[in-house]
Steps between C-alpha positions, in 0.01 A plus 500: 500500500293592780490284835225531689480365892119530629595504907218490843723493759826344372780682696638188627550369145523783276887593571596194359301504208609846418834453561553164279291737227766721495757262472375348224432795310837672579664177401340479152548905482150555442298806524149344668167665669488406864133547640393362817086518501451581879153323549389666846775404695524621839872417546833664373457332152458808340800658647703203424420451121570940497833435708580252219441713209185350421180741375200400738136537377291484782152321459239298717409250322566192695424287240823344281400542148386836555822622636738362275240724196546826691860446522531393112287815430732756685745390235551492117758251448497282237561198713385421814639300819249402775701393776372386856668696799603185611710371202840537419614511110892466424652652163470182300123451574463874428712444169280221410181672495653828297630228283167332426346814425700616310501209283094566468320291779211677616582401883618239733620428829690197698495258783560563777772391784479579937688739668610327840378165660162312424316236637517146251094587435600892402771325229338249364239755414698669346653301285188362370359868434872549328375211244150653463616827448708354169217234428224736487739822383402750793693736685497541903409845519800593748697550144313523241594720145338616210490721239271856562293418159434190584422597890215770356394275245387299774390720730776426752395277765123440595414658831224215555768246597649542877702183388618317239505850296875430377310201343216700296777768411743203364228359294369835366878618414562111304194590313688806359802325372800320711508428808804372641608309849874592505719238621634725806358492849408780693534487913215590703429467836135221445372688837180419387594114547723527759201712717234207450567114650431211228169425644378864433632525163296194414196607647585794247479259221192347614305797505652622180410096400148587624415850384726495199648834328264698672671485813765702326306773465374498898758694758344366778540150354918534481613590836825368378549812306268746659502383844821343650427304855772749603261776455733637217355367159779451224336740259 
């Protein structure tokens, strides 16, 4: 298996993920790809993912979907791990997955848990994407597995979509065979939540209410991903 981080300017997370990567894999005694697709960054991510062992491809894409294809392409493993820079797996989750594929599902993923405190808006929403994600049978792209046929037989994830791409890719992969939601949680750190108050993320889902999937496919439309109020966009 290959994992494959796409990074823009993740050294505040990155050690973490890395190092619970690691963990996991020495744990299980696994021999695993670590690549960490640095996507312009213009902090030390790079020299963090190489201090951890990881191979960086460096690319400037700035677009999600785009990065996590150059990083699958700079590998030929058979199966494939896209894992957000802010996510942490553990051994069992990682088990899990090699287990599923192994057994001849074509992909999968989990739900997700948060790393640290929340606000009651940030947790509730996540719980009730927890019971879409199962409902519906999509993976959060922050962990997100699949097999390398079934990742060129669908052309790996579509470039058009600047979100909601680990939706596309999870319905493209369950139209190659099965698609699983494993029963494990992953940890992650929902910065994208915990950066926006209730009232923005609703105007969010107005506009998205308004303008429908094409927003998705609009940058300048999801400043929640491309253009944090911080000035430091998640992605």
């Amino acid at each position: 298996m290959a994992c494959v981080i796409p990074a823009w300017n993740e050294a505040d997370y990155l050690p973490a993920t890395l190092a619970a990567w690691h963990a996991a894999v020495d744990a299980l005694a696994l021999d695993c790809e670590l690549l960490v697709a640095d996507d312009a960054s213009t902090d030390a991510t790079a020299a963090i993912a190489q201090a951890a062992g990881a191979r960086v491809l460096h690319v400037a894409h700035r677009q999600i979907g785009a990065t996590r294809n150059a990083g699958a392409a700079a590998t030929t493993a058979p199966w494939l791990l896209f894992l957000d820079a802010d996510t942490q797996v553990d051994a069992r989750l990682l088990r899990a997955a090699l287990d599923a594929l192994a057994a001849g599902a074509v992909g999968g993923g989990c739900t997700v848990r948060l790393d640290g405190p929340h606000p009651s808006h940030v947790r509730l929403g996540v719980w009730a994407a927890g019971i879409g994600f199962r409902y519906t049978g999509v993976a959060p792209g922050c962990f997100l597995f699949c097999s390398r046929a079934a990742f060129d037989a669908v052309g790996g994830f579509d470039p058009a979509w600047y979100a909601g791409e680990d939706i596309a890719m999870s319905r493209a992969l369950a139209r190659q065979g099965r698609f699983v939601i494993l029963r494990e949680t992953v940890r992650t750190s929902g910065r994208k939540l915990a950066h926006a108050s209730a009232w923005r993320q609703l105007g969010l889902l107005l506009r998205f209410a308004r303008r429908g999937t094409g927003m998705l496919r609009d940058r300048d439309a999801l400043d929640l991903w491309y253009g944090g109020r911080d000035g430091r966009p998640p992605r």
